[in-house]
RODO-2510 file (C-alpha; in nm, 4 decimals, decimal comma):
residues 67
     n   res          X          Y          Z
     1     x     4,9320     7,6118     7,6559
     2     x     4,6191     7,7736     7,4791
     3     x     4,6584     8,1057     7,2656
     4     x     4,3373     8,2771     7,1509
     5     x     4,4899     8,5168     6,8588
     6     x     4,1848     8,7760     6,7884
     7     x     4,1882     8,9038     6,4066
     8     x     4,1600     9,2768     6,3299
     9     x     4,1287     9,3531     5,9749
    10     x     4,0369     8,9658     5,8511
    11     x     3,7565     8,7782     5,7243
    12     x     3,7783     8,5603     6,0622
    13     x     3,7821     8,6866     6,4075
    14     x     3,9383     8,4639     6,6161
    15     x     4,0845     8,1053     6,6864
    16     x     4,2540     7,9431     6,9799
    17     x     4,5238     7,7195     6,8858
    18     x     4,7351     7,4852     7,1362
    19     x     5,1130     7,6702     7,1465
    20     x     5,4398     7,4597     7,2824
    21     x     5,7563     7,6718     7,2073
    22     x     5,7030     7,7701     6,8488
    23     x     5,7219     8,1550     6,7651
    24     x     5,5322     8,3871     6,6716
    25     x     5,5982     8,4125     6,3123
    26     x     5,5814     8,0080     6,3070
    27     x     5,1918     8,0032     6,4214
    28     x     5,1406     8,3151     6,1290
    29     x     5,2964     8,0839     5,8254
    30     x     5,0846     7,8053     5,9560
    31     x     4,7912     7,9966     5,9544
    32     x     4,8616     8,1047     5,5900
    33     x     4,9540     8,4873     5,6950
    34     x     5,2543     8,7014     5,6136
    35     x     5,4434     8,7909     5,9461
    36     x     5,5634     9,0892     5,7458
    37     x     5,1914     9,1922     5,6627
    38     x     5,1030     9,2014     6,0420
    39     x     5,1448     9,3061     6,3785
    40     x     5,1118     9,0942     6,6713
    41     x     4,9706     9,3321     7,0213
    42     x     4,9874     9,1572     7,3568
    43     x     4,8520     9,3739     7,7123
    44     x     4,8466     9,6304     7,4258
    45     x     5,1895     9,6348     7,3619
    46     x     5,3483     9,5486     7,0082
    47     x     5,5465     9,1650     7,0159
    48     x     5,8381     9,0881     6,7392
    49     x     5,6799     8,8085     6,5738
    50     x     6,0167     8,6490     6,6029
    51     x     5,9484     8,5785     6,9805
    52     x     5,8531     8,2798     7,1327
    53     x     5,4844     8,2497     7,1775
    54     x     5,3117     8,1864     7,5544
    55     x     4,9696     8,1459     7,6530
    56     x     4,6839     8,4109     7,6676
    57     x     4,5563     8,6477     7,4232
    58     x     4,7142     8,8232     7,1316
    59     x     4,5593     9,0849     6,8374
    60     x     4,6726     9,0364     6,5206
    61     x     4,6534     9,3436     6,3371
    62     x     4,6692     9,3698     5,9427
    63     x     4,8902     9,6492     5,8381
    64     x     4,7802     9,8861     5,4831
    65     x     5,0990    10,0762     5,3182
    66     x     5,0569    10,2249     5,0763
    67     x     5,2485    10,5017     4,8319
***
């Protein structure tokens, strides 16, 4: 199934990548980001990136800390 993932706080904006089981955090390594550095919002809600990914649309959202 598709997954468009829309960037907030990146260089690019968005991508739509073909999904079949893997999780969230999975998809993030392969796509060269931190899970830890992020947070993943689907229907506006936050997602554990340790869940397993389905079709649709997701925000990935680039978390600042600082001290």
């Amino acid at each position: 199934m598709k997954l468009k993932i829309v960037f907030v706080g990146f260089d690019k904006k968005e991508e739509i990548l073909e999904v079949n089981g893997q999780k969230y955090s999975e998809i993030l390594e392969s796509l060269g980001i931190n899970p830890e550095t992020v947070v993943i919002v689907k229907d506006g809600l936050p997602v554990p990136t340790d869940e397993v990914a389905e079709g649709g649309e997701v925000k990935v959202v680039r978390v600042i800390s600082g001290g």
